[in-house]
Structure formats: structure tokens, C-alpha cells
C-alpha positions in Angstrom: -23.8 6.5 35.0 -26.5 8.9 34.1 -24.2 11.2 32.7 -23.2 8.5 30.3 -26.3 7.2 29.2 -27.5 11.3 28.7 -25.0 12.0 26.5 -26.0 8.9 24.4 -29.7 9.5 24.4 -31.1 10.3 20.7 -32.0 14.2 21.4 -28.6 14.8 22.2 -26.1 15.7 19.2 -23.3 13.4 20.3 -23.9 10.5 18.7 -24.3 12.2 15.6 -20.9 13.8 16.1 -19.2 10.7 16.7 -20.6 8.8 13.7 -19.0 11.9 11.5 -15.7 11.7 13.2 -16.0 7.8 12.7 -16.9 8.9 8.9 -14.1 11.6 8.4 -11.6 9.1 9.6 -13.1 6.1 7.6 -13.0 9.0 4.2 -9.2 9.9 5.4 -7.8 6.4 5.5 -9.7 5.3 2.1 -8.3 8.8 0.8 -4.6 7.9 1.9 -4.6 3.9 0.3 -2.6 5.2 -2.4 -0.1 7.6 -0.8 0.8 5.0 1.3 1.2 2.4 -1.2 4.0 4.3 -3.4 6.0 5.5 0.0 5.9 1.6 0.9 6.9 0.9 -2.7 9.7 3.6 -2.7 10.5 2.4 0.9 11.1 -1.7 -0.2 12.5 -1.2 -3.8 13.5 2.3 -4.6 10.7 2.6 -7.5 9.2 6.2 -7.1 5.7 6.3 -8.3 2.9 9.0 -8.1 0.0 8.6 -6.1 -2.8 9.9 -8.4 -1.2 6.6 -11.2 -2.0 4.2 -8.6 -5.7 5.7 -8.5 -5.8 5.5 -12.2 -5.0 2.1 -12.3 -7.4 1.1 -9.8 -10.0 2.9 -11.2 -9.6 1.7 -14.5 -8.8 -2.6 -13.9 -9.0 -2.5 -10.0 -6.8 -4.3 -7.6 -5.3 -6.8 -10.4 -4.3 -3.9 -12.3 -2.2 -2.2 -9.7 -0.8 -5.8 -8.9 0.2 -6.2 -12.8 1.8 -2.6 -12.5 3.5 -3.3 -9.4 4.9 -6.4 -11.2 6.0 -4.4 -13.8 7.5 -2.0 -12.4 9.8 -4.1 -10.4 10.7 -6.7 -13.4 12.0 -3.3 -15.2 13.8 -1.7 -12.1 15.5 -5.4 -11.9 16.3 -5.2 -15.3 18.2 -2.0 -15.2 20.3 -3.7 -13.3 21.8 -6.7 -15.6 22.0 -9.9 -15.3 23.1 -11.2 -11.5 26.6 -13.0 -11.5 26.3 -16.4 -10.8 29.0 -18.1 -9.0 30.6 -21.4 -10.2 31.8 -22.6 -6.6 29.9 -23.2 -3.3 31.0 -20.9 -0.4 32.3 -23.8 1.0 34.7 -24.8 -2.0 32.6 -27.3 -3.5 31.9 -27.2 -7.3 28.4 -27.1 -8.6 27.0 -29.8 -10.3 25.5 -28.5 -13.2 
């Protein structure tokens, strides 16, 4: 126990070291919000999109501009696609009553 509670006494230089790993790690994953936003986009939808325009759009209207964008982005990847056929019969071989 007294080597524990030495190595967390204020003259000793741990503590300060493992505040600035804490910190480095804390910097990293703020750092890496963006990267890991467009490889989940690409990942779910297919839309490829570059980090550093996700970090515009933050910085310029915040979280409810890169929602809007998001939005966007997959309203015109849908589009590209046409309109979606829409059946007149029920799998089962019932008409639709429109």
C-alpha cells in the first residue's frame, strides 16, 4: 500500500503524467468525431464524404447543420435512385384498397 499512495503523493510526477495521457486521449477522440462520422456514413448508405466538410459545417451552424447536411445528402443519394416501384397486390394475393 505504501507504494501506491507514494506514487500518488503531490511531489511525485505521476499524477501529472496521467492527467496528460487522460488529456491526449480526451484531444484524440474530440480530434477523430469527424472521421468517424463519414466512415459510419459511408458504412450505412454508401455517401462518401470528407472529414474536414463535416468540420466546416459544424463550425459554421453546429450540430443542426451537420444534421441538415446529413439529411441532404441522403434525400439526394435516394433520389438518384428513382422513384421505388410500388406493388398493386399484397404478397399474399390480396388487392390493395386504394
Amino acid at each position: 500500500m505504501s507504494v501506491l499512495s507514494s506514487a500518488f503523493q503531490l511531489s511525485s510526477p505521476m499524477p501529472l503524467l496521467i492527467a496528460g495521457g487522460l488529456l491526449l486521449i480526451l484531444i484524440i477522440s474530440f480530434r477523430a468525431r469527424a472521421v468517424v462520422f463519414c466512415q459510419y456514413l459511408e458504412t450505412m448508405t454508401g455517401i462518401t464524404l470528407k472529414p474536414a466538410d463535416v468540420r466546416r459545417e459544424f463550425k459554421l451552424r453546429g450540430r443542426n447543420g451537420v444534421r441538415e447536411m446529413f439529411l441532404d445528402l441522403l434525400i439526394r443519394e435516394d433520389l438518384k435512385e428513382g422513384p421505388i416501384a410500388v406493388p398493386d397486390v399484397i404478397a399474399g394475393g390480396e388487392d390493395l384498397a386504394i
